[in-house]
C-alpha positions as a printed Julia matrix, in Angstrom:
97×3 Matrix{Float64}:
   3.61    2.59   -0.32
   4.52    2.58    3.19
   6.83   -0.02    4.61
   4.71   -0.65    7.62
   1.71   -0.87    4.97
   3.82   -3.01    2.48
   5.19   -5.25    5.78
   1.61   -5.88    7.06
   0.41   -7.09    3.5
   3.17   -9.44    3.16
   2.89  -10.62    7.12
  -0.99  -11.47    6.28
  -0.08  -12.99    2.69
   2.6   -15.36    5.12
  -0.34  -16.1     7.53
  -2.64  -17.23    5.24
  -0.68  -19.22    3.85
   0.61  -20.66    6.86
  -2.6   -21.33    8.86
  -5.08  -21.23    5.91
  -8.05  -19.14    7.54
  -7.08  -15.5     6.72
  -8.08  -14.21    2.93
  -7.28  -10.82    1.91
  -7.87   -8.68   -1.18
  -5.26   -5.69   -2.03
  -7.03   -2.79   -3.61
  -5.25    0.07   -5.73
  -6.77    2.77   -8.07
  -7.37    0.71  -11.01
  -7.04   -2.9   -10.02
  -7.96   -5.02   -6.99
  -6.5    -8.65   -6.67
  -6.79  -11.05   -3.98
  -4.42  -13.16   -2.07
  -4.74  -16.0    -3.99
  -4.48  -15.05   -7.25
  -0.89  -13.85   -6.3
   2.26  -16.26   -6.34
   4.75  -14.01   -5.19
   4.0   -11.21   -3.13
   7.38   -9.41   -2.42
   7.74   -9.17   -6.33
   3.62   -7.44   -6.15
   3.96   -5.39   -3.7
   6.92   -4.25   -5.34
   5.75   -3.88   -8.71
   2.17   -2.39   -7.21
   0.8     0.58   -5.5
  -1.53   -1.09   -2.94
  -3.73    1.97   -1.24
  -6.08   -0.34    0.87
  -6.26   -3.78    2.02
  -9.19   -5.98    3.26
  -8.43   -8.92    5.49
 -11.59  -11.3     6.09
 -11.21  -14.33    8.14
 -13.34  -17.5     6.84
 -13.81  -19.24    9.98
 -14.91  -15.99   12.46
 -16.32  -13.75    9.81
 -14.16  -10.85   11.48
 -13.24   -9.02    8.54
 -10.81   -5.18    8.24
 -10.16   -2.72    5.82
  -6.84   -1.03    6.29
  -5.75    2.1     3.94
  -2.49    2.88    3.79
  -2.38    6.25    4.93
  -5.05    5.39    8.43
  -2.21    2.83    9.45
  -0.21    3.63   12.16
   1.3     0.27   13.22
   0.41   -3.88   13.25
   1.65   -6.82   15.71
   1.7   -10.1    15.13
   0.7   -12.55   18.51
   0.84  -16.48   17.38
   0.21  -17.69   20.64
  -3.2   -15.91   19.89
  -3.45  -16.24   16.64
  -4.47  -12.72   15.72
  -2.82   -9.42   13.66
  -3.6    -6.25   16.04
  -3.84   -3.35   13.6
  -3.65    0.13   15.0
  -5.21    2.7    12.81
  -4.59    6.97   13.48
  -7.47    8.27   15.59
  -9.35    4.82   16.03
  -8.75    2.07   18.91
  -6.56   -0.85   18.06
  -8.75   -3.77   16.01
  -7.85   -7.22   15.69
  -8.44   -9.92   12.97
  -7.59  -13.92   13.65
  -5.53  -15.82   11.5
């Protein structure tokens, strides 16, 4: 797993559990588990090979699906509240938090 992949799935773990809007689900080839089923996510995403993650915010019904290998990079803005995720070949999307 890529560190900028691994990075952004701990980030949005951190964010949901900070602001409380953001749910995610982690995909890999034979499992897929979902933010809250997981009480440590360093040790998972250590442990796990991750190939795609989903991020779906309750409130705005903006939802993403990120693979590991379309990533190219992620910011964080607080002051906006959102995750910009920039994928190869596609325009930067956003997701709120």
């Amino acid at each position: 797993m890529s560190n900028v992949f691994k990075r952004l799935i701990q980030d949005s773990y951190k964010l949901r559990k900070e602001y409380g809007g953001l749910s995610g689900i982690m995909y890999g080839a034979i499992s897929s588990v979902g933010f809250s089923e997981v009480s440590d996510i360093e040790e998972y995403t250590g442990a796990c090979n991750i190939d795609m993650l989903y991020l779906q915010n309750g409130q705005t019904e903006e939802s993403i699906s990120v693979y590991e290998w379309e990533l190219e990079n992620y910011k964080i803005k607080r002051s906006e509240r959102r995750i910009y995720i920039k994928l190869n070949g596609k325009p930067e999307q956003s997701i709120m938090f």
